[in-house]
Each structure stands twice: as structure tokens, then as C-alpha cells.
N, C-alpha and C positions, 0 to 999 in steps of 0.2 A: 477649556477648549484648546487644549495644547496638542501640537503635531512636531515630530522632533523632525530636525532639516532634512535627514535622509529619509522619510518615511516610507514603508509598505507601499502606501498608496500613490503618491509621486512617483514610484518606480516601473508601480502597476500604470502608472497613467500614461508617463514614456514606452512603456511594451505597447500598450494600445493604440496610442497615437500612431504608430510606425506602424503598426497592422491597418489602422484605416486607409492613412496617409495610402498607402499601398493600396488598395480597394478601392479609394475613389478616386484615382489615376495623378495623385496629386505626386510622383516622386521627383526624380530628378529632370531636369528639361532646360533647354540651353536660357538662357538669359537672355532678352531682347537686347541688352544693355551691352553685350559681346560683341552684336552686331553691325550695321555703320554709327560711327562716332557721331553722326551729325541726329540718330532718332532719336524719339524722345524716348523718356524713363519714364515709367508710372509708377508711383508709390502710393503703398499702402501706410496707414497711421493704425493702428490696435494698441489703444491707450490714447484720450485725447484730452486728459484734465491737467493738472497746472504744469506738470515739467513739458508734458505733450505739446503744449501752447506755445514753450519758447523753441521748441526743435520747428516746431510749423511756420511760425515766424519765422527762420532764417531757410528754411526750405521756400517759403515762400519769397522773398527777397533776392534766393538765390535761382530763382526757376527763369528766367527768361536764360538769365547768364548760363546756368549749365544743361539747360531744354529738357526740364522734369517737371511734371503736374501730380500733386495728390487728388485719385480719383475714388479712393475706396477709402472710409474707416469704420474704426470699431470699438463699441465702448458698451460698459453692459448698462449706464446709467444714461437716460432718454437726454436730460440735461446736457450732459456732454456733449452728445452726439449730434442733437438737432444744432448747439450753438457752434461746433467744430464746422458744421454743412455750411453754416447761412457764412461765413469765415471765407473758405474758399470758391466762392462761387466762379471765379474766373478763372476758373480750369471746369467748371460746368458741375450740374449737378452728382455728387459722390455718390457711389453707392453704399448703403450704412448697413451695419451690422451690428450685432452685441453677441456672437459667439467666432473667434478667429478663424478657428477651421474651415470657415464659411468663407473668410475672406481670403485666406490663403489656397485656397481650391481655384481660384479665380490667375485663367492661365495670360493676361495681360499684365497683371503686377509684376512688375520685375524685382521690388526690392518692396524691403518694411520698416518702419519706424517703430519698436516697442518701447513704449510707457507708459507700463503696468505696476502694479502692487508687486514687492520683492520675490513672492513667491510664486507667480505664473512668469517671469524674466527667464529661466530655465526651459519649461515645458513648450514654450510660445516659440522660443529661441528655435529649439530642437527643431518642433513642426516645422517652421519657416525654412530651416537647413534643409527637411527631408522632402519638403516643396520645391525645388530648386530657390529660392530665394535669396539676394542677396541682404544681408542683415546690420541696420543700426540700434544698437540694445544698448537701454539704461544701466546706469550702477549700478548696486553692484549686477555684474553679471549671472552669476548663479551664488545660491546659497548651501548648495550640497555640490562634492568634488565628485561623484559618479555622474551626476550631469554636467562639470565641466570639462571633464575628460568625455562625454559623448558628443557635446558642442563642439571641442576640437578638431577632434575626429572627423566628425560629418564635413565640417569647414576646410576640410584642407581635402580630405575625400571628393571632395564635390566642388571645390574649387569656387568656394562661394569669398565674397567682400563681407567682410565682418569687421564693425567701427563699433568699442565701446565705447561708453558715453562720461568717458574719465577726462576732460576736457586740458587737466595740468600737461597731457603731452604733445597740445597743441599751445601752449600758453611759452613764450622765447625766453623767460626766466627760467623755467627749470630747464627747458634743453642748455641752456647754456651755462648754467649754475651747474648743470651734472658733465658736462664736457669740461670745464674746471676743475671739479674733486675729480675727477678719472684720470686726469692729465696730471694729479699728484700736487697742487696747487697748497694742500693741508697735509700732508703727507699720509703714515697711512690712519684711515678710517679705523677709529674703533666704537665707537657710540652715537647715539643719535636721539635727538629727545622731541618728544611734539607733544604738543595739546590744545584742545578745541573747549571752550567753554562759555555758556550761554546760561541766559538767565531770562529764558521766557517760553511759553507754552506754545513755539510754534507748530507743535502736529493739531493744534487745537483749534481745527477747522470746525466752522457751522454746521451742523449736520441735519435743521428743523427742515430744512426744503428739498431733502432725499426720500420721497417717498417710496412705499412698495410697489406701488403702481407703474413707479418710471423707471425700474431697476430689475434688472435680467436677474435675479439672485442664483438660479443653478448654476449660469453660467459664470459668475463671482467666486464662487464654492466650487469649481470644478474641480478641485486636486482636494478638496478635504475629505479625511476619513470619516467626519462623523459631519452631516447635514444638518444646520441650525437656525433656526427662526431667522426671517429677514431683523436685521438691527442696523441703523442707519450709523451706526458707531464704526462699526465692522468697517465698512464701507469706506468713511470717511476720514476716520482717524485708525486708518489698517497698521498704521506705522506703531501700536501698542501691543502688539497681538501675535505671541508665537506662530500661528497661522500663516503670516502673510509677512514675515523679514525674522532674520536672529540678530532684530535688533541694532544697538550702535554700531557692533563693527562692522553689520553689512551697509547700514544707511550713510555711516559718517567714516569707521575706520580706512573704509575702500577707496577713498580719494590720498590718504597720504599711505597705504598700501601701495598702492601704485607709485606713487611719487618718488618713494624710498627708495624704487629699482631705479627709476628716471638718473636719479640723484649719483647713486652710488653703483647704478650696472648689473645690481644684483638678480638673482630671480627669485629663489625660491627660500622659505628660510629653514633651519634644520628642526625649529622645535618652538613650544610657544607658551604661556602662561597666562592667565587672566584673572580679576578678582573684581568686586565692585556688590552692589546693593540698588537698592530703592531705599533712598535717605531720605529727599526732599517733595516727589511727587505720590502724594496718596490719594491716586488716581487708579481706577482698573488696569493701571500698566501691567503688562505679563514680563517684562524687561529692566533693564535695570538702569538708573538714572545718572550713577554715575560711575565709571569702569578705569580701569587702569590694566595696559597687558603688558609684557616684556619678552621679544621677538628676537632669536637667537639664527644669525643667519650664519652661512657655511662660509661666505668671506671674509670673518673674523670679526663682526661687530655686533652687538646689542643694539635693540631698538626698542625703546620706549614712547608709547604712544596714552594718552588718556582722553579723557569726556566728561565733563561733569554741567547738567544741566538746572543746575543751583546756585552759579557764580558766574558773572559776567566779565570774569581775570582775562578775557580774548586770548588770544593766538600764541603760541610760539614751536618754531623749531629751528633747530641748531642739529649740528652737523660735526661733529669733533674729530679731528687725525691729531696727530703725534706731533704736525708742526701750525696748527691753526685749528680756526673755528667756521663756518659758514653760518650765517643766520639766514634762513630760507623765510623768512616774514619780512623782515627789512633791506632784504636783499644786497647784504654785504661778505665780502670774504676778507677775515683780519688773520694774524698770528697770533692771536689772542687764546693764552692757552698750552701754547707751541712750545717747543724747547731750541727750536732752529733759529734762524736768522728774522727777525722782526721787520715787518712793514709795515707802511699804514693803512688801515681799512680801506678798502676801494670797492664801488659799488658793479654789481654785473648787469651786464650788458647785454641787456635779452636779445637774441637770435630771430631773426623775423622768422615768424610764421605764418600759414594757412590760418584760417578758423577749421574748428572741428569739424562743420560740418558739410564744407564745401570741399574738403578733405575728402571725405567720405561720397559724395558725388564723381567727386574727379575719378576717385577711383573704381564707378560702378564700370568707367569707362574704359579706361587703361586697366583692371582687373590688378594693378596692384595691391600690394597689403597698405589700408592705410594706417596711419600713424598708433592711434590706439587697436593694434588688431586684436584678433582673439588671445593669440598667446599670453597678454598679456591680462585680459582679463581672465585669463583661466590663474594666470599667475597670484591676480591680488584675489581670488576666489581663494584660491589656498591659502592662506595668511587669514584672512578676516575668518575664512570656518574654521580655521585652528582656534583663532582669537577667541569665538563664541563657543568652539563646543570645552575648550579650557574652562571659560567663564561657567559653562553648564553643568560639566561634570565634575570640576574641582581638581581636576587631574594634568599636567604637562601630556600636551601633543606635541607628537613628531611626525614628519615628513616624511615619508620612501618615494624619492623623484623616479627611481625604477618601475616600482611597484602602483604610483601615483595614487597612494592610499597614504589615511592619517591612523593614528596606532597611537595608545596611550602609554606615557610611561612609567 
């Protein structure tokens, strides 16, 4: 049951969308949120399971302070849905849904919370744009670069608040660890190395108490080419399954995808390489369990990035120039390494910040960009689809920032 990122039918499904969207008068339409500073904001939620929980929390904590209530969600599994309602009751009873279209036709939502499964974060994204909508969307942003180049587009067209959900550009270490290397602190940047590693089955969610019954399944499957039996697996443990993410570099690489521009300024990178296997888990994964890429960017450095879900060796990344080293896990910057003048380690000094997501409120207000805007999520969209369709097809991708297509070399 394999669908490859850019497929036929995603494509067909964006054509369509934008023909309904148009037919049931859902297009462009000014924003309540435009209007006086002091009304409220109504927000929609479509996606309401475990990441959807901790954005509702802080939306909820932050609703009296920035005068916004969620009054509408959407989730295709009953579960969800009933326990998301009985959650907010003090903004009154929501209205529920398990198909988006449905909630986003709805011309009181000013804005939307997605988090969904990898592969409806594009399509969801889009609708929400072509509804006037302003939009907070999970990591990664999109999985194929013809939908983040239309999510651009639309968002800047239309003049919509777009907050991805990459949380490191609200976090006062890396702003401030990247205001350092830019200010030439290591001199210059040639390399850079990361890696994530774990040693437990956390996609390995319970799945006995997802029945058929309580689960919208067409509308779960709405972007697959080929329609297949309800399987409580699909659902629950989607994070396996070409279907529905391309896997680690969109689930995990996308947060230090991002981070690497924070860090170093960069944007876009000129070329990519990947490799890796199914070593440890023989499980129905369709992905691979442990990866390794190497990320060629146009401001003269390598980036090396990995995952292995067989070794619990934890964290590291460093950061190397020509007169030092940054360690971005213990958050030091030494000469270590350097050929210049020697100092001693001294640790950085985080930058106060916003939270992500009041971030993102303030600016449904003032229509600024906020901190994680799209750009940027279109940005680490290109790097992690290089990442995987390398890993896929065995081939080095490159970039055309003109052309904003990937091309094999």
C-alpha cells in the first residue's frame, strides 16, 4: 500500500479542492481577526489526538489573555472527538466534525489548528489558505515541494498568518546561539553534525479500542489512490506507512532542518544524499529504522544529520568554523578545534522569547509574520523531501531555487 510523496492523486485532490472550495463559496474573505483588536478569535482544531492536546492546552490557558475560544473540531475517530468537546466546554458547546471541508466552509472561524497525520498537513493546509483562513500547521509542513510551493503562494496571495509548528524558533537558545555563529564568533562555518537516537517503540500506540464503528475511515483515506479495508493499525500507528509521512526525515529530520537555518542563516541547501535500512525493527514498517543523509548547502558547508531507532546513544550536534566549535545540546561555544586565538568555553545565553503559540495569536492580530512563518516551513520541506526521496531512489538530489523543483543527479 505504497503512495509516493508527489502522487497523481494528492495532486488530483488539490485541483479538486480548489474547484469545490470555489462552489461552496468558501474562498477568500476578510478575517474577523483584521477587524477591532479587542474581538474575539474563533478557532477551529482538525486534528484533536496527542500533539492536538498539547496546542489545545496552551490555546486554552492562553484564551482569556489573547480573547480567542475553540468552537468547532474535527477528527475522523469518535474517541477523539467526543473527549476533545467534553475538554472545552467553556467556550460552550463545539461544533464537531470528522470531514475538514465541513469545518472550514464555516464562515465564523477565523483561524485553524492542524494536527493531522503527515500526509493530509498539505491538502488541509491548502483548503484552509483557499478559505480565507489564517493557519497554525504541524511538522513537518508538507511532504511534497508542488504543495509547498502552492501553500506559499496562497499565504502570501491572500495575506493569511501561517505558524509552523517547529517550536526551536521560539526556544532563546537557538536564536541566540545563531546570532553568535552569524556574528562570526567560530569563524567561518564549514560543517555541522547532528543526531537523534532512541531505543524504544514509541509509534507503538494501542490500537484494541479503535473500532470501525467510531472511525470516519473515507474520510482518513481521503488522498489515497487505492481504498483499503478499515485497519486499526493504519490509524494508529500511521507513522509506519508510506501513505501517511516519508518517514524520519519528515517526522524527526524537520525539526533540526529547520534549526540548521536558525543556526547558521542559511535557507535552502544545493543538493542531498541519504542511505539507511530496516536493521532493528521487523515490524510491517514501510520506512526505515535507521538513516543517515549528507546535506550540501550553497553557503559552503556540509550537514550531516542521522536517526537510528536501535541505540539509545541520545543527542548531539556541533557546529564547526575555521576558529571554533558550537555544541547546540549543551549549549556551549569553545575554540575547540579553531586555529585562531583560544578562549575558554562559555555557555549561551538564551534570548527571551514568546512561546510558539501565543506567537501565533498575537499575530492573528497585528497580521504580522510570526516567528515560524511559512517561508520557513516551505524551506525545511525542501531539505527533508530531498532527504527522503535521496533515501528512496538511491540517487543525489538538487535544488533549482528558481525553478523550485528537485531534479536528480
Amino acid at each position: 500500500m505504497t503512495t509516493s510523496f508527489s502522487s497523481p492523486n494528492r495532486r488530483q485532490f488539490l485541483k479538486t479542492t480548489s474547484i469545490a472550495a470555489t462552489a461552496l463559496g468558501t474562498g477568500l474573505w476578510s478575517s474577523r481577526a483584521q477587524g477591532s483588536p479587542n474581538s474575539r478569535i474563533n478557532i477551529g482544531m482538525i486534528g484533536t489526538g496527542d500533539r492536538a492536546q498539547q496546542l489545545l492546552k496552551e490555546i486554552m490557558a492562553l484564551s482569556d489573555k489573547q480573547n480567542v475560544q475553540v468552537t468547532a473540531i474535527c477528527d475522523v475517530w469518535q474517541k477523539n472527538l467526543e473527549g476533545t468537546a467534553a475538554k472545552i466546554t467553556k467556550f460552550g458547546q463545539p461544533r464537531k466534525f470528522t470531514r475538514f471541508n465541513e469545518l472550514l466552509r464555516l464562515k465564523d472561524i477565523d483561524a485553524v489548528v492542524i494536527a493531522t497525520p503527515d500526509n493530509s498537513h498539505a491538502p488541509i493546509l491548502i483548503a484552509a489558505l483557499q478559505a480565507g483562513k489564517d493557519v497554525y500547521i504541524e511538522k513537518p509542513m508538507c511532504i511534497d515541494i508542488p504543495s509547498a510551493n502552492k501553500a506559499l503562494d496562497l499565504a502570501r496571495a491572500n495575506n493569511r498568518v501561517v505558524q509552523v509548528g517547529t517550536q526551536r524558533r521560539s526556544d532563546g537558545r537557538f536564536v541566540a546561539a545563531g546570532k553568535e555563529l552569524q556574528g562570526g564568533v567560530i569563524g567561518q562555518i564549514n560543517r555541522a553534525s547532528a543526531a537523534m537516537c532512541v531505543n524504544q517503540a514509541r509509534w507503538a500506540r494501542a490500537y484494541e479500542d479503535c473500532k470501525q464503528s467510531d472511525v470516519d475511515w473515507d474520510a482518513y483515506l481521503f488522498d489515497q489512490r487505492k481504498k483499503v479495508a478499515f485497519d486499526p493499525k493504519l490509524h494508529r500507528r500511521w507513522q509506519l506507512y508510506r501513505n501517511f509521512t516519508n518517514g524520519i526525515p519528515g517526522l524527526w529530520m524537520t525539526h533540526y532542518a529547520d534549526s540548521i537555518n536558525i543556526l547558521t542563516g542559511s535557507k535552502y541547501p544545493s543538493s542531498a544524499v541519504a542511505h539507511g535500512g530496516k536493521y532493528v525493527w521487523k515490524d510491517d514498517r514501510e520506512h526505515a529504522d535507521t538513516f543517515q543523509a549528507l546535506v550540501d548547502f550553497p553557503e559552503g558547508f556540509l550537514f550531516s544529520w542521522g536517526m537510528g531507532l536501535g541505540n539509545s546513544a541520545g543527542l548531539h550536534y556541533t557546529i564547526h568554523g575555521t576558529q571554533g566549535t558550537l555544541d547546540a545540546e549543551n549549549w556551549t561555544v569553545s575554540s575547540e578545534g579553531g586555529s585562531g586565538a583560544k578562549f575558554e568555553p562559555r555557555k549561551i545565553i538564551p534570548t527571551p522569547t514568546q512561546g510558539h503559540m501565543e506567537n501565533w495569536l498575537e499575530c492573528l492580530r497585528s497580521r504580522k509574520r510570526p516567528v515560524a512563518d511559512i517561508e520557513y516551513g516551505h524551506q525545511h520541506t525542501v531539505t527533508t523531501v530531498m532527504c527522503a526521496t535521496a533515501f528512496e531512489t538511491g540517487r543525489r538530489q538538487t535544488y533549482n531555487p528558481r525553478k523550485r523543483t528537485l531534479d536528480a543527479a
